[in-house]
gemmi code that builds the backbone of each chain (N, CA, C; Angstrom):
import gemmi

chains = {
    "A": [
        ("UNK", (76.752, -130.259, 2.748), (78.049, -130.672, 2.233), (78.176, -130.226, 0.778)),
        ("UNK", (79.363, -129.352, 0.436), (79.679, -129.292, -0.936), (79.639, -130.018, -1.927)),
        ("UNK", (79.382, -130.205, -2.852), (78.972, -131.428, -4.213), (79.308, -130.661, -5.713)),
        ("UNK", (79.536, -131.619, -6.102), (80.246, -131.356, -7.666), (79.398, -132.815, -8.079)),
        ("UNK", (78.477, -133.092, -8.641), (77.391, -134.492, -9.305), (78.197, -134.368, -10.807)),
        ("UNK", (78.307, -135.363, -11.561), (78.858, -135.576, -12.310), (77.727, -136.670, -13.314)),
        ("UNK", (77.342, -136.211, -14.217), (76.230, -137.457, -14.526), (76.515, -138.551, -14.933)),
        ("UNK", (77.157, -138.835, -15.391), (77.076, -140.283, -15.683), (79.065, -141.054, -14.821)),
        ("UNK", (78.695, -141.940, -14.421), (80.102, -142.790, -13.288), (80.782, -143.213, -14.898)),
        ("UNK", (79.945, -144.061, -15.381), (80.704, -145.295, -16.801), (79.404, -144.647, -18.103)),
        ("UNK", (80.742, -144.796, -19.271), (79.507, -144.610, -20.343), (80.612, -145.420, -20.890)),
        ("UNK", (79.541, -146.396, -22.217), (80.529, -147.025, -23.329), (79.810, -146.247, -24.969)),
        ("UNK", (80.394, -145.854, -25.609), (80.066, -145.287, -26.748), (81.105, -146.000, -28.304)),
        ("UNK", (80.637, -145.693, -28.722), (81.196, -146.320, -30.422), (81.948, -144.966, -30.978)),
        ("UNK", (82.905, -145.302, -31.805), (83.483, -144.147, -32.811), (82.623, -143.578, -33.160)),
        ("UNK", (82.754, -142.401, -33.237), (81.774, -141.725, -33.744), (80.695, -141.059, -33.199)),
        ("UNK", (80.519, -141.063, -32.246), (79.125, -141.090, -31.932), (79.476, -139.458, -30.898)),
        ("UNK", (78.351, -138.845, -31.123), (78.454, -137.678, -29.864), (78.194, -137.849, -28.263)),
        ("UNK", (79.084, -137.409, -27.450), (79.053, -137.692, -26.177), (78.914, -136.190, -25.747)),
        ("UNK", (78.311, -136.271, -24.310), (77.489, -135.329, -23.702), (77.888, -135.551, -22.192)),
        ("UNK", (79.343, -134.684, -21.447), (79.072, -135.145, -20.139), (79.171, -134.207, -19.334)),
        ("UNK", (78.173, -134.594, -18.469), (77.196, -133.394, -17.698), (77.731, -133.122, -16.322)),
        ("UNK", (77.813, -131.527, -15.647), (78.635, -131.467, -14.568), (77.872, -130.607, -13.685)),
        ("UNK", (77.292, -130.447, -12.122), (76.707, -129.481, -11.994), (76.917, -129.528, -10.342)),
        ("UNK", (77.417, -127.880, -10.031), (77.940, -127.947, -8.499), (77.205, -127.166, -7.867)),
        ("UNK", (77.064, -127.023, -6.714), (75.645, -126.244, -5.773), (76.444, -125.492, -4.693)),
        ("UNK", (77.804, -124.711, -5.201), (78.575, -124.211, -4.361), (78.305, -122.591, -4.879)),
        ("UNK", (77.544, -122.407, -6.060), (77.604, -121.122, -6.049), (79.498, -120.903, -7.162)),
        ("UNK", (80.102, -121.735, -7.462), (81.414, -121.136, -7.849), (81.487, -120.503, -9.281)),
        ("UNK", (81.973, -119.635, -9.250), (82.402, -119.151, -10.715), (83.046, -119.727, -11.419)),
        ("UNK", (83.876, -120.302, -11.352), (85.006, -120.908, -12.245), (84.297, -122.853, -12.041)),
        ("UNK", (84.722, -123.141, -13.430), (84.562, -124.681, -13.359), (85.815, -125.142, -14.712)),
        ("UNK", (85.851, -126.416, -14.155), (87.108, -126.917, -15.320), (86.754, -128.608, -15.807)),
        ("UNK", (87.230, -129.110, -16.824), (86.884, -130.572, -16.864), (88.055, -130.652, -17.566)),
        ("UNK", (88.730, -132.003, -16.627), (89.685, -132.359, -16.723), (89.846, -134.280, -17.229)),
        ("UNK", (91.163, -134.289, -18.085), (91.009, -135.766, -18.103), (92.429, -136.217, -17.389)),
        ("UNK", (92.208, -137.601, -17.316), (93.602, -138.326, -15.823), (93.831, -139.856, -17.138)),
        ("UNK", (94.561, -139.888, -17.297), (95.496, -141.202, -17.623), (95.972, -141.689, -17.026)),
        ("UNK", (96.381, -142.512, -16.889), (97.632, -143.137, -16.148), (98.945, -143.068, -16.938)),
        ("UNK", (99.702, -142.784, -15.930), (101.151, -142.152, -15.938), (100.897, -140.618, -16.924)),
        ("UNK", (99.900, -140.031, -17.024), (100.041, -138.755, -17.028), (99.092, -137.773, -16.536)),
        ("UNK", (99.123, -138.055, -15.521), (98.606, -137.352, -14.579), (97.134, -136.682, -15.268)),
        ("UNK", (96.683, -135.154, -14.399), (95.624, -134.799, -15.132), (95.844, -133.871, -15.996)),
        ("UNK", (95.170, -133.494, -16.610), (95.101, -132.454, -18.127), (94.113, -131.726, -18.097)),
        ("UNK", (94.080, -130.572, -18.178), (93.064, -129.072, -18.122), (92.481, -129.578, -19.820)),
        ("UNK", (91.442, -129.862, -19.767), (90.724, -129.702, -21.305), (90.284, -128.083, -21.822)),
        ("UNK", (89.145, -127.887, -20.706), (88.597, -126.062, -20.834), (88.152, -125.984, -19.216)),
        ("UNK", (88.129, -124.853, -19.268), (87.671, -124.040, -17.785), (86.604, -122.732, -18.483)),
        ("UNK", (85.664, -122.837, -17.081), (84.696, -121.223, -17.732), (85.215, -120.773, -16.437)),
        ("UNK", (85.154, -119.283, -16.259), (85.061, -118.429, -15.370), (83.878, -117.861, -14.812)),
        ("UNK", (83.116, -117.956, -16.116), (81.673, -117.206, -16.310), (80.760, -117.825, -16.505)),
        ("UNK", (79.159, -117.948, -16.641), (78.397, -118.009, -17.575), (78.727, -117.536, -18.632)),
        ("UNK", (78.542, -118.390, -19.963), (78.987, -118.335, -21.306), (80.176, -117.819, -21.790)),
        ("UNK", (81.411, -117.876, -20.812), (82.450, -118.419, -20.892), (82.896, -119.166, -20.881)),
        ("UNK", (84.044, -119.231, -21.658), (85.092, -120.266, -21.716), (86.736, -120.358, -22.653)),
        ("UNK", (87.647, -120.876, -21.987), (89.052, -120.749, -22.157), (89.160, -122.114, -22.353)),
        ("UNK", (90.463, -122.648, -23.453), (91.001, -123.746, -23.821), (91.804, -123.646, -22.624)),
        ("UNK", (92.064, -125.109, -22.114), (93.051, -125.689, -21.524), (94.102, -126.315, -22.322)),
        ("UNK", (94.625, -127.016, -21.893), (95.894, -127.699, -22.341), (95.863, -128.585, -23.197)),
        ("UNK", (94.854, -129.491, -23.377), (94.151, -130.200, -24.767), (92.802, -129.936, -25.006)),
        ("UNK", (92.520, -128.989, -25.449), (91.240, -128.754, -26.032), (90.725, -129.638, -27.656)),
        ("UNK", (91.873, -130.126, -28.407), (91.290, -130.789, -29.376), (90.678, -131.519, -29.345)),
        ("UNK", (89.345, -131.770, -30.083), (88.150, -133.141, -30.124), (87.042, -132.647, -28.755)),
        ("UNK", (87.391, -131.501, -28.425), (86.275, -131.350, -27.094), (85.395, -129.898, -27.647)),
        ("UNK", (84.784, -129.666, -26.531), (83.906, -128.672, -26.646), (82.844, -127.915, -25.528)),
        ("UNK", (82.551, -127.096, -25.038), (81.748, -126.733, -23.638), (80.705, -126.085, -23.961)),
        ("UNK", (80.254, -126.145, -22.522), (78.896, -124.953, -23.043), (78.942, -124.928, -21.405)),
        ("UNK", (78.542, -123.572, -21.038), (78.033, -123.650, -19.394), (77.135, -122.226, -19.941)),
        ("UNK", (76.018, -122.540, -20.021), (74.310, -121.658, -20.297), (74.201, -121.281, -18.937)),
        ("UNK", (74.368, -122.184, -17.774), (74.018, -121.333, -16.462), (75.084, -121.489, -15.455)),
        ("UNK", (75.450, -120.907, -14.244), (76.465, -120.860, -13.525), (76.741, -122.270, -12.532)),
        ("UNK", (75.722, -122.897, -12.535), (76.558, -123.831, -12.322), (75.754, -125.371, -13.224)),
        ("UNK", (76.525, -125.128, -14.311), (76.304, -126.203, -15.268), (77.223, -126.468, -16.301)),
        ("UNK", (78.156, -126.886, -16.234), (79.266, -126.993, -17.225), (79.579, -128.563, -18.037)),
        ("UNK", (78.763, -128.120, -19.707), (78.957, -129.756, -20.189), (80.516, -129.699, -21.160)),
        ("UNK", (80.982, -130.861, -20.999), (81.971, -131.265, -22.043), (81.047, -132.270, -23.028)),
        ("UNK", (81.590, -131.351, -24.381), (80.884, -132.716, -25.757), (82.190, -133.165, -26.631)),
        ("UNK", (81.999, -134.368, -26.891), (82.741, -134.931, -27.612), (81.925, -135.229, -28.998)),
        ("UNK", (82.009, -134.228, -30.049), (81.358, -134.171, -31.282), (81.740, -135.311, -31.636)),
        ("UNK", (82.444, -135.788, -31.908), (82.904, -137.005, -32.679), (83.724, -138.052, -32.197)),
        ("UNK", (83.049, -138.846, -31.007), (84.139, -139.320, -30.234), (85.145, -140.598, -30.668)),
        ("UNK", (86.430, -140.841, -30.529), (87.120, -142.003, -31.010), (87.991, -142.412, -29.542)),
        ("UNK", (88.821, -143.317, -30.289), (88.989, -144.497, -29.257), (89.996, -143.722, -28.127)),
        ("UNK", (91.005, -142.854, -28.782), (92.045, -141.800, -27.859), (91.133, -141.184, -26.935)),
        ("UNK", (90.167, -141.728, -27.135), (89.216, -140.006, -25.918), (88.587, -141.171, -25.132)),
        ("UNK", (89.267, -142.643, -25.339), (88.627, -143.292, -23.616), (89.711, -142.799, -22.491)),
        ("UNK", (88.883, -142.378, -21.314), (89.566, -142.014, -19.915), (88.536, -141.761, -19.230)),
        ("UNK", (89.370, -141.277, -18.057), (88.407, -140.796, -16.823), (88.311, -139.347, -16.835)),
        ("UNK", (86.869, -138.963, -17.038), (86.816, -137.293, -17.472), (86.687, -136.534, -15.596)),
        ("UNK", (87.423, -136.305, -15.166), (86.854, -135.294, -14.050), (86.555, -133.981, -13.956)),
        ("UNK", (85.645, -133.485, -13.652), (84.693, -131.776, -13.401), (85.235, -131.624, -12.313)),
        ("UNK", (85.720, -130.517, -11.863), (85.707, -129.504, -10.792), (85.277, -128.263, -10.555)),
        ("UNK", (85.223, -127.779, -9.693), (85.050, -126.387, -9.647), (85.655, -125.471, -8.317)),
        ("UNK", (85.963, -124.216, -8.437), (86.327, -123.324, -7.479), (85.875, -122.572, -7.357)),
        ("UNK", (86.108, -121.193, -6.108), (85.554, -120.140, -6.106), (86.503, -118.939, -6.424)),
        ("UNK", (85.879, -117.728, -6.638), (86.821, -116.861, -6.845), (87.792, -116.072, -5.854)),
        ("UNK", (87.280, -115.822, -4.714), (87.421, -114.842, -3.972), (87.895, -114.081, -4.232)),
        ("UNK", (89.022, -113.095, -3.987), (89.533, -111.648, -4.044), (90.779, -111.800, -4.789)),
        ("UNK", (90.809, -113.005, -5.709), (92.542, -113.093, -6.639), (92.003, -113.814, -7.651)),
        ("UNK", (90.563, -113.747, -7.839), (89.976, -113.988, -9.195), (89.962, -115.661, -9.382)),
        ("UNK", (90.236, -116.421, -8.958), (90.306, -117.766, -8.726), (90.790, -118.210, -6.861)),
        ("UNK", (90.280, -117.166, -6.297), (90.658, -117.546, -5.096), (92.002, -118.268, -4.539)),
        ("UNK", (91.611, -118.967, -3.682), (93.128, -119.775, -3.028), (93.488, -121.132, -4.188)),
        ("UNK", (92.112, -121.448, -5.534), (92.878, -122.291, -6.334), (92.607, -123.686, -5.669)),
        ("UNK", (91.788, -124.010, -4.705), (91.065, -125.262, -4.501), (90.304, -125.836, -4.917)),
        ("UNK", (90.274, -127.002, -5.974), (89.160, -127.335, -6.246), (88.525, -128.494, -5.874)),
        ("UNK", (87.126, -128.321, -6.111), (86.303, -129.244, -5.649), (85.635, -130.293, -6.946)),
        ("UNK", (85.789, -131.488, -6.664), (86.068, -132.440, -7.582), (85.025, -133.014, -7.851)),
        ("UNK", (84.067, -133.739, -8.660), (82.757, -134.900, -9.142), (84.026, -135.651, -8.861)),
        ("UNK", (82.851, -137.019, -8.782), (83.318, -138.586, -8.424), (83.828, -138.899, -9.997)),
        ("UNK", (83.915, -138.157, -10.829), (84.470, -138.617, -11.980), (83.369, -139.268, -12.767)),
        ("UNK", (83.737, -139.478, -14.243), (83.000, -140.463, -15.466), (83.542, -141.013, -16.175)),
        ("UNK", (83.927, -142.444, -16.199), (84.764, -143.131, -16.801), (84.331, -143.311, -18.376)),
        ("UNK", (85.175, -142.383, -18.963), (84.684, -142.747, -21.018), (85.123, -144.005, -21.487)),
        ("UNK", (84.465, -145.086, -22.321), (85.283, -146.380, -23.380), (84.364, -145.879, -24.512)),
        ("UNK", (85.461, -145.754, -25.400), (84.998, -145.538, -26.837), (85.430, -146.812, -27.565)),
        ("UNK", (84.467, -147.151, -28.443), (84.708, -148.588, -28.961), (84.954, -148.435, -30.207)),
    ],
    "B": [
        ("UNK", (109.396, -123.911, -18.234), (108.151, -124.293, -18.506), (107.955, -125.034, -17.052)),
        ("UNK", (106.589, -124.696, -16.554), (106.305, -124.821, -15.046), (106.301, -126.457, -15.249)),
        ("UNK", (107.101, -126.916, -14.295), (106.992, -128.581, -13.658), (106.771, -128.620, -12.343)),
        ("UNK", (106.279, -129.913, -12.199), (106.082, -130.301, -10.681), (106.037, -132.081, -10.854)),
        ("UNK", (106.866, -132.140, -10.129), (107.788, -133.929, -9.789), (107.665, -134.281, -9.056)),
        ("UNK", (106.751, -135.569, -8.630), (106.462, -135.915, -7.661), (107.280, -137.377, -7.420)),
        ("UNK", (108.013, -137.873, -6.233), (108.825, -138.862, -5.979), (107.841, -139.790, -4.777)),
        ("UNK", (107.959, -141.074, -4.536), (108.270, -141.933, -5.540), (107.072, -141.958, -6.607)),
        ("UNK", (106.766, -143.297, -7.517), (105.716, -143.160, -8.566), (104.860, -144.640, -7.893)),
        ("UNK", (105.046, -144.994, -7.002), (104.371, -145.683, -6.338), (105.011, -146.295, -4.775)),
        ("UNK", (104.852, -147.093, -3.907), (105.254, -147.384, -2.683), (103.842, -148.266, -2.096)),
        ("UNK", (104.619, -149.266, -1.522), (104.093, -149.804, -0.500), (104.650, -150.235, 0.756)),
        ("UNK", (103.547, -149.751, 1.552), (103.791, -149.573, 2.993), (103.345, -150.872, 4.231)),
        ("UNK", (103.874, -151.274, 5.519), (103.122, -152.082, 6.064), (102.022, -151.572, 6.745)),
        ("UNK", (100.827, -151.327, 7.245), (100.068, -150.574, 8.217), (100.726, -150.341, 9.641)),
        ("UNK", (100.636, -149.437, 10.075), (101.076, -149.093, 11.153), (102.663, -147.890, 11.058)),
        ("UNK", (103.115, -148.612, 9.408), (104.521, -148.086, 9.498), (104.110, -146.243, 8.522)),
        ("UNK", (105.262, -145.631, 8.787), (105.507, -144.031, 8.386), (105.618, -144.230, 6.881)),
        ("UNK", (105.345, -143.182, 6.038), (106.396, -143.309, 5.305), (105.932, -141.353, 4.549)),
        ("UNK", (107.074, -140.721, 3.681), (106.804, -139.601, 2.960), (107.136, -139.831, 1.419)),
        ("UNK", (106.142, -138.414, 0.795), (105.857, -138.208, 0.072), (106.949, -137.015, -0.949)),
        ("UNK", (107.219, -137.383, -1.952), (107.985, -135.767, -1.824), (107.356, -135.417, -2.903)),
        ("UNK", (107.529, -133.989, -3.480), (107.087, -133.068, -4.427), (107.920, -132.272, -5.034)),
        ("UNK", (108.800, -131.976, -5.940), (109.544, -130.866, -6.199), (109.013, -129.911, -7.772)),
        ("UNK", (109.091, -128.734, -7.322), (108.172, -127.769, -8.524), (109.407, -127.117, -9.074)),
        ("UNK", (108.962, -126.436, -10.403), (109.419, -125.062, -10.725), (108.907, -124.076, -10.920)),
        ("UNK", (107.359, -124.378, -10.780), (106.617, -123.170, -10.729), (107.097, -121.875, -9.820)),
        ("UNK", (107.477, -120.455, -11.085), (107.852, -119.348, -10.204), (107.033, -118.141, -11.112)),
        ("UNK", (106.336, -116.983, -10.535), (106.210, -117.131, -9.303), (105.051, -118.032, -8.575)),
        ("UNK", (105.220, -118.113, -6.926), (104.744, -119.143, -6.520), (104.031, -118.333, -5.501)),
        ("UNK", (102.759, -119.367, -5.785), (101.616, -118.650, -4.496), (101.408, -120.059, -3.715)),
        ("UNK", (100.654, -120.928, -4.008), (100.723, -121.794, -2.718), (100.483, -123.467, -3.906)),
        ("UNK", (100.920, -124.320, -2.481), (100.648, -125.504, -3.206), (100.109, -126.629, -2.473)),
        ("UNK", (99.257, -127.586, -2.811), (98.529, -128.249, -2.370), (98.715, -129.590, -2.411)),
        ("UNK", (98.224, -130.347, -1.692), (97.954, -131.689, -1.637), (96.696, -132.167, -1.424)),
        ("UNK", (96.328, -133.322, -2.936), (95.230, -133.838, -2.786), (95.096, -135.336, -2.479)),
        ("UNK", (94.259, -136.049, -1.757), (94.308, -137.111, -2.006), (92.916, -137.902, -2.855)),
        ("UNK", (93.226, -138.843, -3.824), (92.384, -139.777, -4.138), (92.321, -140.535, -4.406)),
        ("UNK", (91.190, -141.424, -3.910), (90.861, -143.288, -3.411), (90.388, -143.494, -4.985)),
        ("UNK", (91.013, -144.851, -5.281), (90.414, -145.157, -6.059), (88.830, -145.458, -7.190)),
        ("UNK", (88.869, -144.568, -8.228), (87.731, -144.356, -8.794), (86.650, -143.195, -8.303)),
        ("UNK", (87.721, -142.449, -7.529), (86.973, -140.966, -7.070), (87.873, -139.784, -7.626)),
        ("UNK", (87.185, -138.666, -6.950), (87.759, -137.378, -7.685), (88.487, -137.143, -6.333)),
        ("UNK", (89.557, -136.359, -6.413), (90.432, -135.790, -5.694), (89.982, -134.782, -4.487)),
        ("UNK", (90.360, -135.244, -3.620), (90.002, -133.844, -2.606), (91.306, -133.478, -1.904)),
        ("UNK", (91.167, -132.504, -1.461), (92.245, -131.774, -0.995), (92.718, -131.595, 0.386)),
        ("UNK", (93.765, -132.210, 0.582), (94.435, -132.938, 1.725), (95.253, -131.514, 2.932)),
        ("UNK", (95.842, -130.474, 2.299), (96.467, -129.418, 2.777), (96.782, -128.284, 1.836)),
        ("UNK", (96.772, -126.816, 2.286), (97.739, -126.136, 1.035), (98.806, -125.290, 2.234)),
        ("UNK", (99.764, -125.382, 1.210), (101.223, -124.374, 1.847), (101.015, -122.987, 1.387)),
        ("UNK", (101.532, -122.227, 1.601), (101.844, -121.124, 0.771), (103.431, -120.673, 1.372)),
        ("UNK", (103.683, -119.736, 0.798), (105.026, -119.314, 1.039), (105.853, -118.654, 2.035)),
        ("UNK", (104.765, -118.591, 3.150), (105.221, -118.391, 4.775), (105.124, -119.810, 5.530)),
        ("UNK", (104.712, -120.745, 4.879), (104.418, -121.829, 5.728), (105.537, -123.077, 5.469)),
        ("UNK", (106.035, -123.104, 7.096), (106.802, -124.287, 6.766), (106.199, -125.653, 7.004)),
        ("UNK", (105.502, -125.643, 7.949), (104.788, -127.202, 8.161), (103.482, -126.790, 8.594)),
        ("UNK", (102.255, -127.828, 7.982), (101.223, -127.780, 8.100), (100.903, -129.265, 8.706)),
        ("UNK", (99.725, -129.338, 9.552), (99.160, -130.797, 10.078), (98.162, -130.855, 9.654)),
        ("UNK", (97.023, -132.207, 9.330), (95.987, -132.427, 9.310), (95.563, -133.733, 9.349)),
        ("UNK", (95.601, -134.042, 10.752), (95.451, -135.435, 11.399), (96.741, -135.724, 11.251)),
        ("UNK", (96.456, -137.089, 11.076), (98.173, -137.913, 10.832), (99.021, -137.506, 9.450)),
        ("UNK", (98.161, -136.556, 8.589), (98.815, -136.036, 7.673), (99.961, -134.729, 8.140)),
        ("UNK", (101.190, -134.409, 7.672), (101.993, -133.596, 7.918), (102.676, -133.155, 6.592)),
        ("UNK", (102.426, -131.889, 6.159), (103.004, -131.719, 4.978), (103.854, -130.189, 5.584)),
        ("UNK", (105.570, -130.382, 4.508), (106.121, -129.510, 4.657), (106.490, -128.400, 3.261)),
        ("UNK", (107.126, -127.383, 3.621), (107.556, -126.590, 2.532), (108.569, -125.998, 2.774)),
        ("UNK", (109.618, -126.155, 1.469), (110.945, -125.194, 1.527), (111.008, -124.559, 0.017)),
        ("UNK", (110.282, -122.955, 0.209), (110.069, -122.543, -0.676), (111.446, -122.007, -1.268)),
        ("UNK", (112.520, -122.127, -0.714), (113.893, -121.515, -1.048), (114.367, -122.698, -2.034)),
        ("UNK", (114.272, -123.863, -2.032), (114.712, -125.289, -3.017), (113.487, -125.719, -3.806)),
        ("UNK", (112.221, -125.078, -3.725), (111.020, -125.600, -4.482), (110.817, -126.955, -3.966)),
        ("UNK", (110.957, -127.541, -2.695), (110.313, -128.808, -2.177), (109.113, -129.058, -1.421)),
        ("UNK", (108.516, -130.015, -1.132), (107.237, -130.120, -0.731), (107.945, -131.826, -0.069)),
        ("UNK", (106.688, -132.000, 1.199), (106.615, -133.635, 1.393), (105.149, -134.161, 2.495)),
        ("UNK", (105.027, -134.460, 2.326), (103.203, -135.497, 2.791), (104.113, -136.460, 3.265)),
        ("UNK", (103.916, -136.340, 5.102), (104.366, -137.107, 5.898), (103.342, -137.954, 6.318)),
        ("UNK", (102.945, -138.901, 6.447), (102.093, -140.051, 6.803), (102.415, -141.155, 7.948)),
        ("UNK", (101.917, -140.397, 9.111), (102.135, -140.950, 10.394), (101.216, -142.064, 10.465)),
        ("UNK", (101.603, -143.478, 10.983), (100.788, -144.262, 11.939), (99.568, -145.247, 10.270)),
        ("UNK", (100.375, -145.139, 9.531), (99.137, -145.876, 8.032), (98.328, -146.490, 8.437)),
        ("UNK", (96.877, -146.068, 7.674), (96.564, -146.865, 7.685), (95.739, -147.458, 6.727)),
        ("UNK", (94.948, -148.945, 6.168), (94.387, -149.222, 5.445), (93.674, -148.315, 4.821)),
        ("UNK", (92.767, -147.371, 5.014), (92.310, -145.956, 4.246), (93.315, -144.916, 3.998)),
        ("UNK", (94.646, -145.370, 3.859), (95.008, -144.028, 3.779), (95.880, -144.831, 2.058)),
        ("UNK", (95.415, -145.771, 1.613), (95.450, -146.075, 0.000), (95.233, -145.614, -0.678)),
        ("UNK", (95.942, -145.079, -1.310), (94.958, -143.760, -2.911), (96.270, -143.419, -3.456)),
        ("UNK", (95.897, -142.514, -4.307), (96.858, -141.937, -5.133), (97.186, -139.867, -4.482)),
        ("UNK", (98.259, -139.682, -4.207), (98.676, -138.348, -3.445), (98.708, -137.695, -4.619)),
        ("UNK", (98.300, -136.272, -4.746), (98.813, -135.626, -6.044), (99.173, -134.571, -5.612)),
        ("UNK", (100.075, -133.795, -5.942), (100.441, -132.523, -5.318), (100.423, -131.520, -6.166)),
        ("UNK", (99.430, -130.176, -6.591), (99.246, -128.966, -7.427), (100.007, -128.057, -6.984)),
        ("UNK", (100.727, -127.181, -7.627), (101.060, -126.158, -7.381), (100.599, -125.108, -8.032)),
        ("UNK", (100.413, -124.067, -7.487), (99.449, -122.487, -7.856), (100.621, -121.572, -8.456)),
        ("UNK", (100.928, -120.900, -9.673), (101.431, -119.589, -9.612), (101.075, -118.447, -9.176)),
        ("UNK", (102.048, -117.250, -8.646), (101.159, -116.169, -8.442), (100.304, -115.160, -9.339)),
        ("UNK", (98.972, -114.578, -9.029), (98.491, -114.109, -9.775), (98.113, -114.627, -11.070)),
        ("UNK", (98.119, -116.039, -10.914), (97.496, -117.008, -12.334), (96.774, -117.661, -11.487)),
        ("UNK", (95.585, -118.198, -12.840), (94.498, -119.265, -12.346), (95.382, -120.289, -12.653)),
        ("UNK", (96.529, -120.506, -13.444), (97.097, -122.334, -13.809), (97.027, -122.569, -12.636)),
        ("UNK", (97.353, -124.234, -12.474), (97.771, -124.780, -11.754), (98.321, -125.882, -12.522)),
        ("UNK", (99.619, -126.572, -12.143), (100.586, -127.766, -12.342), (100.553, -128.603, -11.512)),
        ("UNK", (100.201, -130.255, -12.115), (99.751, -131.150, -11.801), (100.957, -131.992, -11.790)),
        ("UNK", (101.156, -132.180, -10.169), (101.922, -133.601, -10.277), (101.467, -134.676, -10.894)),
        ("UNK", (102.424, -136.008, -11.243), (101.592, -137.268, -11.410), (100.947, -137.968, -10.694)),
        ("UNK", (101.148, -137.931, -8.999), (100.694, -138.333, -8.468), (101.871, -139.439, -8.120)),
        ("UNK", (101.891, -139.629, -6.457), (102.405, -140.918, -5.893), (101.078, -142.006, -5.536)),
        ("UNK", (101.444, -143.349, -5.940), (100.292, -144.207, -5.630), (100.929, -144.893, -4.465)),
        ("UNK", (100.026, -144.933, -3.136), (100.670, -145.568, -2.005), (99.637, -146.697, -1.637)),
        ("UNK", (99.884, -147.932, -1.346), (99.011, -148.937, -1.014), (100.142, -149.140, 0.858)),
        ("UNK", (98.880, -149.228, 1.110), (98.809, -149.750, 2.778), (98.661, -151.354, 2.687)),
        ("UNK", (99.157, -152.062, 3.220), (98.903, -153.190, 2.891), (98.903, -154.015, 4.352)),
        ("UNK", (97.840, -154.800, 5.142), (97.961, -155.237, 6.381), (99.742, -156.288, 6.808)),
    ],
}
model = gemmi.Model(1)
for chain_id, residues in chains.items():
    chain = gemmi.Chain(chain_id)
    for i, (resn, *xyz) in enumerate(residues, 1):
        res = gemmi.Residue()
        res.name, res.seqid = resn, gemmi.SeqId(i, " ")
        for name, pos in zip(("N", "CA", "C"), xyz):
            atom = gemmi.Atom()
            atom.name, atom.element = name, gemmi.Element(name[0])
            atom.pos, atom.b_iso = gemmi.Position(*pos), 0.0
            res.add_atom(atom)
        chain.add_residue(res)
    model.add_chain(chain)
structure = gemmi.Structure()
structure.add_model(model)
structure.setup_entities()
């Protein structure tokens, strides 16, 4: 069965403090994205890689940061985290096939719920 | 600027009874669009995709349609039931782009 592991379900962290959240899928996909979900606004593209040691801003990239060192390992850091950056962070990932992001399905982690205090 | 509107912003249903979903985009151009569903405190998985030859798709008691000529979409939900509670979200794909546009999501509770 396909899997997207997501490391941590709940973290509580303090202002300030650096957060580290870890994403890793066993599908083989090129492309990965980490996304955050609010309520009443739906989800939000933070960054996506395509590659190993790639990576593209999404739609709010401020206060974040990535690294994916191997193909399927994609972390989001929160250098300096504050109280706007509690949510539910979700990782996905897709494959490429023959239109460079394929048919655009992605496959989702159970999510990691952020509280910044 | 690409939208996608998803109607209603919540609903509740009795079990047993129908009810739909709608979706309306402006994403142009348009390659296909999807429906995900997810249960509370999980990640989304993906319920159907349309693309632009397809008028109706099935998958189980799920039935989703497309009228790519008005930019509409709808997640028909035959026969409810208690698992079928979560939040619907419906993506739409442009062509020849990796974006994708995120509905808000309809939240539907089944309720006995």
């Amino acid at each position: 069965d396909v899997k997207v592991t997501q490391s941590s379900r709940y973290l509580v962290k303090r202002t300030g403090e650096k957060v580290f959240l870890e994403c890793v899928q066993d599908m083989d996909h090129e492309n990965m994205f980490w996304y955050r979900q609010d309520p009443g606004l739906g989800l939000r593209l933070i960054y996506f890689s395509y590659d190993v040691k790639m990576k593209e801003k999404g739609d709010i990239p401020e206060g974040y940061s990535v690294s994916r060192e191997k193909k399927e390992r994609f972390s989001l850091i929160l250098e300096s985290a504050s109280t706007n950056q509690t949510s539910m962070y979700l990782c996905a990932s897709s494959g490429s096939g023959s239109a460079g992001f394929g048919t655009g399905e992605l496959f989702f982690g159970e999510g990691s719920r952020l509280t910044v205090l | 600027k690409n939208q996608v509107e998803q109607s209603p912003q919540s609903l509740i249903i009795l079990e047993g009874k129908n009810c739909t979903l709608q979706c309306n985009y402006t994403v142009s151009p348009f390659s296909n669009l999807r429906w995900y569903k997810q249960d509370t405190g999980r990640g989304p998985v993906s319920l159907t995709i349309m693309t632009f030859s397809e008028n109706t798709k099935s998958n189980g008691r799920y039935t989703a349609t497309l009228d790519a000529d008005t930019k509409q979409s709808s997640l028909h939900i035959t026969a409810s039931q208690l698992s079928d509670s979560a939040s619907y979200i419906c993506v739409v794909r442009g062509a020849g782009s990796y974006q994708l546009t995120f509905g808000k999501g309809t939240k539907l509770s089944v309720i006995p």
